[in-house]
PyMOL Python script that loads the backbone (N, CA, C, O; Angstrom):
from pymol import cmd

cmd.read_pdbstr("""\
ATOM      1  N   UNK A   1       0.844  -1.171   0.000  1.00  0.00           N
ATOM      2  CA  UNK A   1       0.000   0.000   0.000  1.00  0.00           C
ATOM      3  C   UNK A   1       0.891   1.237   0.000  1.00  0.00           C
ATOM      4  O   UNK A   1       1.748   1.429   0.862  1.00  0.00           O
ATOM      5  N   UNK A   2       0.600   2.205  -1.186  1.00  0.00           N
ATOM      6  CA  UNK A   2       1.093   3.476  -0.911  1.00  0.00           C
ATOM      7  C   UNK A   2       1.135   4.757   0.071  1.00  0.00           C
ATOM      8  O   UNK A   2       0.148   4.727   0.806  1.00  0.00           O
ATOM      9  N   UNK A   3       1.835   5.700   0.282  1.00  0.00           N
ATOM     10  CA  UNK A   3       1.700   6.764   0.915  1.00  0.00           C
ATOM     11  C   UNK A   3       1.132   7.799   0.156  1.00  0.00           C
ATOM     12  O   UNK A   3       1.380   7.757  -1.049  1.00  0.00           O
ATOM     13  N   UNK A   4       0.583   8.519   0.478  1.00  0.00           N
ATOM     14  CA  UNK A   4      -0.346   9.641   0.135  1.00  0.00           C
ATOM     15  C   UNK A   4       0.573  11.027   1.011  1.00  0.00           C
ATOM     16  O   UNK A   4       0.601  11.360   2.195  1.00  0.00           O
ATOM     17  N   UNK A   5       0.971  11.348   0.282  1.00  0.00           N
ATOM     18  CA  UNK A   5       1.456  13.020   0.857  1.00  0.00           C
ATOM     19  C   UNK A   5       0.011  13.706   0.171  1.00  0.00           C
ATOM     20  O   UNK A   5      -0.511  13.381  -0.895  1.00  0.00           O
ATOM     21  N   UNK A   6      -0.444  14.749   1.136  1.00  0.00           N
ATOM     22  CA  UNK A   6      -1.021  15.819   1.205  1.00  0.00           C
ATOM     23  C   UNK A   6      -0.762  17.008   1.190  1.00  0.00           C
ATOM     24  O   UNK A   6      -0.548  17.553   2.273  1.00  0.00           O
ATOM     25  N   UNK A   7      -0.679  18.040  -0.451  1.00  0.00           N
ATOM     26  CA  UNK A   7       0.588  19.147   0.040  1.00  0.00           C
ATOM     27  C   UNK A   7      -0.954  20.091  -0.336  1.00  0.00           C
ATOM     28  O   UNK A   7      -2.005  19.725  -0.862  1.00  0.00           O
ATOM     29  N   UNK A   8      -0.445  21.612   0.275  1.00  0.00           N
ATOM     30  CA  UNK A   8      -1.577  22.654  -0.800  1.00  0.00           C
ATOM     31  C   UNK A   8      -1.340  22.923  -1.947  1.00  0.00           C
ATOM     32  O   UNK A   8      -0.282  22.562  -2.462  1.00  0.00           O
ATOM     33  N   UNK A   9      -2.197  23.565  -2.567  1.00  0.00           N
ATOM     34  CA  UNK A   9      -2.245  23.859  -3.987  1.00  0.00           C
ATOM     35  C   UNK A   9      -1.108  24.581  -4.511  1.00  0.00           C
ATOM     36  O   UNK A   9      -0.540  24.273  -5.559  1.00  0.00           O
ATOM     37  N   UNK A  10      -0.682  25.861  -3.520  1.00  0.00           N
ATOM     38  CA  UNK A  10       0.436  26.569  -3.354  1.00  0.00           C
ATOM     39  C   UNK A  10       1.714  25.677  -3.588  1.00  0.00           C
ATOM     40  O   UNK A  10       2.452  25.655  -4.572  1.00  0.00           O
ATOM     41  N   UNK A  11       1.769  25.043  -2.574  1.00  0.00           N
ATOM     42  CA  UNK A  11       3.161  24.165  -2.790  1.00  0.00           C
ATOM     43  C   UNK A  11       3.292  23.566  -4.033  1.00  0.00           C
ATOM     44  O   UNK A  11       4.205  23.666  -4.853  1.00  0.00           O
ATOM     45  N   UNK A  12       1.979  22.758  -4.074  1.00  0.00           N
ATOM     46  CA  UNK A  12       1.805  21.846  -5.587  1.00  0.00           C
ATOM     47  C   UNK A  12       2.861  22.658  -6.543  1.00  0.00           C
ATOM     48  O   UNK A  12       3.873  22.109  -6.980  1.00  0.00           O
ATOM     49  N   UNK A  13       2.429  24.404  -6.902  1.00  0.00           N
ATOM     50  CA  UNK A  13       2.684  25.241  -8.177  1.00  0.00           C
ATOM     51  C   UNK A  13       3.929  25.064  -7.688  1.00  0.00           C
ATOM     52  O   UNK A  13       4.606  24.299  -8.376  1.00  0.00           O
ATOM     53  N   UNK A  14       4.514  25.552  -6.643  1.00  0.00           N
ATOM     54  CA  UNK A  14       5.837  26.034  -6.338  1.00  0.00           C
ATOM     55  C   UNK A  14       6.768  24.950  -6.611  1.00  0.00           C
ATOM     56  O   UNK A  14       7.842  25.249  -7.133  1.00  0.00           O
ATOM     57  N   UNK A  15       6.493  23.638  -6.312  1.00  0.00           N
ATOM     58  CA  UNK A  15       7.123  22.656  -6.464  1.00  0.00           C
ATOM     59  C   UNK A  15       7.351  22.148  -8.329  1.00  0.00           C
ATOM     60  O   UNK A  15       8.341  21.869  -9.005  1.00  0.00           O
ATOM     61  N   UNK A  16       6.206  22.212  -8.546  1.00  0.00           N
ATOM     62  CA  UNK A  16       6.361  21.859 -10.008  1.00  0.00           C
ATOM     63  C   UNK A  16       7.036  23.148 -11.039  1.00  0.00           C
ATOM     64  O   UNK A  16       7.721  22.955 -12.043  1.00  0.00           O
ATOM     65  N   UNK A  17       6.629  24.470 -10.478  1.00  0.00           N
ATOM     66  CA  UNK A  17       7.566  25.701 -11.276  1.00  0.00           C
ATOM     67  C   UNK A  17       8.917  24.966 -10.873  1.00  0.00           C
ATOM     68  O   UNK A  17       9.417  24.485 -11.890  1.00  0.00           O
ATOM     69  N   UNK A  18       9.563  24.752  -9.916  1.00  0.00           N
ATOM     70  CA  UNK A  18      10.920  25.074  -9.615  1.00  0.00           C
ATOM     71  C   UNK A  18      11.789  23.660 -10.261  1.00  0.00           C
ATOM     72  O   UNK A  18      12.955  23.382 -10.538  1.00  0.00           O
ATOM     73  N   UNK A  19      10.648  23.090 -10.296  1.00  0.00           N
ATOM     74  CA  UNK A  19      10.924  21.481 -10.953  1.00  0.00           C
ATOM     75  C   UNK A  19      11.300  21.100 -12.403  1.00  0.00           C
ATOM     76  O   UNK A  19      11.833  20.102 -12.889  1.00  0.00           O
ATOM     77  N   UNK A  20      10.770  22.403 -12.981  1.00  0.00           N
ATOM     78  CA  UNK A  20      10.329  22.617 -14.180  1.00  0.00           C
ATOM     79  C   UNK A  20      11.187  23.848 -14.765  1.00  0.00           C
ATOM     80  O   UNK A  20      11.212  23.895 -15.995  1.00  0.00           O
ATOM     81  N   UNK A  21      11.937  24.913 -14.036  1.00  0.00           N
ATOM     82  CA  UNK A  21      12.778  25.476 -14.107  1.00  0.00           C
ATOM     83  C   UNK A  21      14.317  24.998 -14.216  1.00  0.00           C
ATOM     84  O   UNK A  21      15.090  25.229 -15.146  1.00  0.00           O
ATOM     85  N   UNK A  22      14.594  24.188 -12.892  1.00  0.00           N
ATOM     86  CA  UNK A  22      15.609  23.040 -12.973  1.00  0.00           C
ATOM     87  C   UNK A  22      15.864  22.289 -14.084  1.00  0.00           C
ATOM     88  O   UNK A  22      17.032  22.156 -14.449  1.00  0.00           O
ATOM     89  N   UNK A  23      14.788  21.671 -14.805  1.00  0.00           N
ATOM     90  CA  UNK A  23      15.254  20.536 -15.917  1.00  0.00           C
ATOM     91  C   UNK A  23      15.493  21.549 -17.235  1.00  0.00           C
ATOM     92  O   UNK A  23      16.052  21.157 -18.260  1.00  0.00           O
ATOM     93  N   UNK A  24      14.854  23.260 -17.002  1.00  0.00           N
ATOM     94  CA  UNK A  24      14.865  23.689 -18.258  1.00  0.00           C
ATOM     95  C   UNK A  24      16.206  24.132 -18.169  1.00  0.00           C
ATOM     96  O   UNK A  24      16.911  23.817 -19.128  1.00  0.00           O
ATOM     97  N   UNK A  25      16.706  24.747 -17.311  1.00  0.00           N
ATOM     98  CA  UNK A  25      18.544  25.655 -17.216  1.00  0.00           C
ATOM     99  C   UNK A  25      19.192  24.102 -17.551  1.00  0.00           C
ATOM    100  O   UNK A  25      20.038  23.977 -18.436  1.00  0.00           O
ATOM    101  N   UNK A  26      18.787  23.132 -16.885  1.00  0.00           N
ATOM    102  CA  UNK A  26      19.840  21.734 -17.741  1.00  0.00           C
ATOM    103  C   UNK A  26      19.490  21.455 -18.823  1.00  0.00           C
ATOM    104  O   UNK A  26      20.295  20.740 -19.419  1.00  0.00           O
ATOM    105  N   UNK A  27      18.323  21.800 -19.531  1.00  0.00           N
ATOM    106  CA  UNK A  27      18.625  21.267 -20.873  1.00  0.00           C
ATOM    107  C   UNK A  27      18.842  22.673 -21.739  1.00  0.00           C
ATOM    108  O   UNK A  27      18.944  22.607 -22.963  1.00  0.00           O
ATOM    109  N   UNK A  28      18.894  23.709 -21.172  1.00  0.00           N
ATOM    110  CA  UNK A  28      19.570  24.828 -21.840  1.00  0.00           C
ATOM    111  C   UNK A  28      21.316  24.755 -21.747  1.00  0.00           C
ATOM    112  O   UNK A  28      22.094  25.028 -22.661  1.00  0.00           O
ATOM    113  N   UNK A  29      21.539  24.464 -20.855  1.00  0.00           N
ATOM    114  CA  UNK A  29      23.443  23.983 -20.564  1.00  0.00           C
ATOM    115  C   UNK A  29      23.379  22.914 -21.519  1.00  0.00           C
ATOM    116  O   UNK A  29      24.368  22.914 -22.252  1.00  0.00           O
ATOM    117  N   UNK A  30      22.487  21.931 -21.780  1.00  0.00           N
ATOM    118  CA  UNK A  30      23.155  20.802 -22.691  1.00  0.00           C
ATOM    119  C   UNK A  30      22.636  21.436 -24.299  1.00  0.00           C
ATOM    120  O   UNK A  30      23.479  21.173 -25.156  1.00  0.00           O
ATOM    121  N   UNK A  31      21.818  21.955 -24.661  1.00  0.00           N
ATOM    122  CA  UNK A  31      21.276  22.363 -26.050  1.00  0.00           C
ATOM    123  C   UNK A  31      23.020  23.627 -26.224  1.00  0.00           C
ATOM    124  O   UNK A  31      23.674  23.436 -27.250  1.00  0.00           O
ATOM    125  N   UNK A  32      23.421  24.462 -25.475  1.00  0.00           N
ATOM    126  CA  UNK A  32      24.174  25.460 -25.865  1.00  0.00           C
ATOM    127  C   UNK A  32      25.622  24.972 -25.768  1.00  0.00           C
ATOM    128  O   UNK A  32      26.427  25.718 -26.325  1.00  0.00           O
ATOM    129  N   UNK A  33      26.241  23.633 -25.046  1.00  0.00           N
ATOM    130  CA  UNK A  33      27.115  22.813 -24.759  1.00  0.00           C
ATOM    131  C   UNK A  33      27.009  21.759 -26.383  1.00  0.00           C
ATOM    132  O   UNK A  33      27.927  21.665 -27.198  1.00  0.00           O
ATOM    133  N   UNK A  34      26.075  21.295 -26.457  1.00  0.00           N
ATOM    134  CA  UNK A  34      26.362  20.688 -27.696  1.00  0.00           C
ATOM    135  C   UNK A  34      25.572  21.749 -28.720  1.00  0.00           C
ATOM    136  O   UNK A  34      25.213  22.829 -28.252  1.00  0.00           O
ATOM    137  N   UNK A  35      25.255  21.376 -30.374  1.00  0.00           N
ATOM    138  CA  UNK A  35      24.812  22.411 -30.907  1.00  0.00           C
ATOM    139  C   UNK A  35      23.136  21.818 -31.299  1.00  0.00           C
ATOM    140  O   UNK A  35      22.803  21.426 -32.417  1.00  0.00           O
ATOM    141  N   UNK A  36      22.308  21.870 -30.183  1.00  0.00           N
ATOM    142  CA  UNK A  36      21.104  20.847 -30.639  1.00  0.00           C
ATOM    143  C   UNK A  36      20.184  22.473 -30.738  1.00  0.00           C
ATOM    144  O   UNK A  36      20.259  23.191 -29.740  1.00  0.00           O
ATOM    145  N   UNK A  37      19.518  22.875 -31.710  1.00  0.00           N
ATOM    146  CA  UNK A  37      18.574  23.967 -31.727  1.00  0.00           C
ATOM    147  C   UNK A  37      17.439  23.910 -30.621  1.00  0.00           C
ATOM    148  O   UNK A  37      17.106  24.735 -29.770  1.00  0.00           O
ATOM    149  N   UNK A  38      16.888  22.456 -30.978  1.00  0.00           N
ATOM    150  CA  UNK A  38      15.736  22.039 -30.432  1.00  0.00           C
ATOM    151  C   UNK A  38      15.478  21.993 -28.955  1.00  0.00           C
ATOM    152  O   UNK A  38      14.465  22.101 -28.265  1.00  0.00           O
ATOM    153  N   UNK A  39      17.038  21.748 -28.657  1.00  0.00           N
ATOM    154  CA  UNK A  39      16.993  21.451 -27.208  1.00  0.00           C
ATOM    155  C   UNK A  39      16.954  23.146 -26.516  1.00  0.00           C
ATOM    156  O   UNK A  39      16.543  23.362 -25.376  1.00  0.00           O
ATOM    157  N   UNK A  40      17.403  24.107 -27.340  1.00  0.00           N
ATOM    158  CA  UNK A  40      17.609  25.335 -26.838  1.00  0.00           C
ATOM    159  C   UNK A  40      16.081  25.778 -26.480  1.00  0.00           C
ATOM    160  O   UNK A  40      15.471  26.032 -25.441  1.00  0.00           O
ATOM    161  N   UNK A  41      15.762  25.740 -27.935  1.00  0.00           N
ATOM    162  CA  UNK A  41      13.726  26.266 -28.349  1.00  0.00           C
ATOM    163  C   UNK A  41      13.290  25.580 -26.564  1.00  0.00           C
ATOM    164  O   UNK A  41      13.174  26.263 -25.546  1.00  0.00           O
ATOM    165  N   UNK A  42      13.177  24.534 -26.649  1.00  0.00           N
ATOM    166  CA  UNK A  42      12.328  23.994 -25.770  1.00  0.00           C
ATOM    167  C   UNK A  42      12.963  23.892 -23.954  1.00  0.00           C
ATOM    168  O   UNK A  42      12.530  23.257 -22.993  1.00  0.00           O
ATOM    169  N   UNK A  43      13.868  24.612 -24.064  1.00  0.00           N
ATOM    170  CA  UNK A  43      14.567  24.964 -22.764  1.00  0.00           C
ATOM    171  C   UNK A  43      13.742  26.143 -22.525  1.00  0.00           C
ATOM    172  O   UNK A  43      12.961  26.210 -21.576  1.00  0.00           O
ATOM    173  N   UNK A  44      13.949  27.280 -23.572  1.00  0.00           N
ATOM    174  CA  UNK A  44      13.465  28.557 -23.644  1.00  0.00           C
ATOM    175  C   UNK A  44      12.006  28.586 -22.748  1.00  0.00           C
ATOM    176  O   UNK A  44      11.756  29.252 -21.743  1.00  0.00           O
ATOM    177  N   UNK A  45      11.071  27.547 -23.537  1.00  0.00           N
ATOM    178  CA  UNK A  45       9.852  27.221 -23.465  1.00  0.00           C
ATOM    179  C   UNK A  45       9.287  26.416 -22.084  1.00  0.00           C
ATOM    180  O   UNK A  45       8.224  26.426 -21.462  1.00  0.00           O
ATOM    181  N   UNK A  46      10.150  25.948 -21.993  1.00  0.00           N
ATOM    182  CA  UNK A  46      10.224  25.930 -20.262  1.00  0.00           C
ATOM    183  C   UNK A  46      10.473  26.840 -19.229  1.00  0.00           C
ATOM    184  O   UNK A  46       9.825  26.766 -18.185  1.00  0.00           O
ATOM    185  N   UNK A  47      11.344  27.695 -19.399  1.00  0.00           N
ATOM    186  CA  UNK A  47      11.478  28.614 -18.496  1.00  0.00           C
ATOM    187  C   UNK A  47      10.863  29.647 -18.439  1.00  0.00           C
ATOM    188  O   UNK A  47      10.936  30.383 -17.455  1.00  0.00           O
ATOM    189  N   UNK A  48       9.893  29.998 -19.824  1.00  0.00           N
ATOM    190  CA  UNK A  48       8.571  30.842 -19.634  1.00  0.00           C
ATOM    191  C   UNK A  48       7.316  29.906 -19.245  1.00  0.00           C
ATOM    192  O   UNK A  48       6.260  30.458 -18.934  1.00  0.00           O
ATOM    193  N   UNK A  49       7.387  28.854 -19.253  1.00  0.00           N
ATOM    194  CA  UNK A  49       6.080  28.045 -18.787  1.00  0.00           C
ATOM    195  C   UNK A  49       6.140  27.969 -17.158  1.00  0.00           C
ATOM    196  O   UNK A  49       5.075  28.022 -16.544  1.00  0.00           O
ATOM    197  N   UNK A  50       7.770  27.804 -16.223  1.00  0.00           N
ATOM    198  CA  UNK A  50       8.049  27.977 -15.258  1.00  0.00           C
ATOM    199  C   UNK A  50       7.721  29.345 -14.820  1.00  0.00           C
ATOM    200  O   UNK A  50       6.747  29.422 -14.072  1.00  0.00           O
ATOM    201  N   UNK A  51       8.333  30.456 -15.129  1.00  0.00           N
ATOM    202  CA  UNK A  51       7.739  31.781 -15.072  1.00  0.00           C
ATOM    203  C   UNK A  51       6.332  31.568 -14.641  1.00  0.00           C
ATOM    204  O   UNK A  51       6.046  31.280 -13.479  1.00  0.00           O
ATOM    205  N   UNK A  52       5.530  31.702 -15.511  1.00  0.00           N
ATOM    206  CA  UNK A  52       4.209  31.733 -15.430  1.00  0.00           C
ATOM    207  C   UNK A  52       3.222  30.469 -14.666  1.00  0.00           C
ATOM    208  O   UNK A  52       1.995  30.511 -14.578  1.00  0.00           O
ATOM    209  N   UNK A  53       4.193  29.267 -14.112  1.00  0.00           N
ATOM    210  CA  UNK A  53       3.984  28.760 -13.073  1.00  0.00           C
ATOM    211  C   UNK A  53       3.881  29.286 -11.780  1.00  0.00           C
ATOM    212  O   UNK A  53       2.968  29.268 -10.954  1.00  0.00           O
ATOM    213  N   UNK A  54       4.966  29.741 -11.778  1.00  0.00           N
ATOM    214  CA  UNK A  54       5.488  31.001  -9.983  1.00  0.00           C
ATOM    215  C   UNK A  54       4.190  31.859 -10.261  1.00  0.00           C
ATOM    216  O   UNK A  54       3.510  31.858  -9.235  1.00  0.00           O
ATOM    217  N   UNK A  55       3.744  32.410 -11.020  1.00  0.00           N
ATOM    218  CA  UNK A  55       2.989  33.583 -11.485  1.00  0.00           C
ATOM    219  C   UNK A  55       1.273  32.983 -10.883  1.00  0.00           C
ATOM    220  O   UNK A  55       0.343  33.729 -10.575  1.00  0.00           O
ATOM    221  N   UNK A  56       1.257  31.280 -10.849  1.00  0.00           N
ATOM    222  CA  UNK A  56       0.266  30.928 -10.804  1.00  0.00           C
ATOM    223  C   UNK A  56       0.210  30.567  -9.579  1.00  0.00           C
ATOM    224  O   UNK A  56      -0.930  30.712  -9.136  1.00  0.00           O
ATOM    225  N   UNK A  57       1.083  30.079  -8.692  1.00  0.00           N
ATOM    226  CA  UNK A  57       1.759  29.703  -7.449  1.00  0.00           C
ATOM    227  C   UNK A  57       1.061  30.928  -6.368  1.00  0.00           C
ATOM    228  O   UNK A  57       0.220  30.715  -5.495  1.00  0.00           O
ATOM    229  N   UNK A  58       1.665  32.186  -6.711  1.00  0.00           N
ATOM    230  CA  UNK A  58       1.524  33.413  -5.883  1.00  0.00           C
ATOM    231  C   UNK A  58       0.438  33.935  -5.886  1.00  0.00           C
ATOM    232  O   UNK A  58       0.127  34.791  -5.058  1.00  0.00           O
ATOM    233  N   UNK A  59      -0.534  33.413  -7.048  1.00  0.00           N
ATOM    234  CA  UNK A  59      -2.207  33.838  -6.569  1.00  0.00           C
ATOM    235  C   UNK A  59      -3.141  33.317  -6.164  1.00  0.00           C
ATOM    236  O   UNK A  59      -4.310  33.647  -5.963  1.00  0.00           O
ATOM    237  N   UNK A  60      -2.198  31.912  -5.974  1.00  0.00           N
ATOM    238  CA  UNK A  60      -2.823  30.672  -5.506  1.00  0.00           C
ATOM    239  C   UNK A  60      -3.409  31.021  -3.992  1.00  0.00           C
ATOM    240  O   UNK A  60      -2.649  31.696  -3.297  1.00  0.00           O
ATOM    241  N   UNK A  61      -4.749  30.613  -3.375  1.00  0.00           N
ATOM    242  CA  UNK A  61      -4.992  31.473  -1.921  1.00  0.00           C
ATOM    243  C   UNK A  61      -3.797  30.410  -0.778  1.00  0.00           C
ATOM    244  O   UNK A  61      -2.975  30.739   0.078  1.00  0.00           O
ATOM    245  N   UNK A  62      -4.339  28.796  -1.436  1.00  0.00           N
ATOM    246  CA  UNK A  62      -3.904  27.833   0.060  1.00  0.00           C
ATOM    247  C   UNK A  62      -2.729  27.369  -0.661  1.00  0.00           C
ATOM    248  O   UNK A  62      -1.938  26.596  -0.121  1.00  0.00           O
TER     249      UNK A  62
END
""", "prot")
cmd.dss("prot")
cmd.show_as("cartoon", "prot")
cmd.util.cbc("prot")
cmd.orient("prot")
């Protein structure tokens, strides 16, 4: 049988922005480290989707 963590909604955003920020600066170090375009585009695209995670996080009430 599993565990069930119970977090708020707040945390939920905060956790998944910062989660989601993290994997994008590493795959921006590996897209600009090797010469992959794609990997850059979609680093980019993460770190405005992270952005606007935090953005969703902070108006979050609980």
């Amino acid at each position: 049988m599993g565990v069930i963590f119970l977090i708020s909604n707040k945390a939920f955003f905060y956790y998944t922005a910062s989660s989601l920020l993290f994997m994008s600066l590493i795959a921006l170090a590996c897209g600009l480290a090797l010469p992959e375009t794609w990997m850059v585009f979609g680093a980019i695209a993460g770190i405005i989707g992270s952005i606007w995670l935090f953005r969703v996080a902070k108006r979050t009430k609980n």
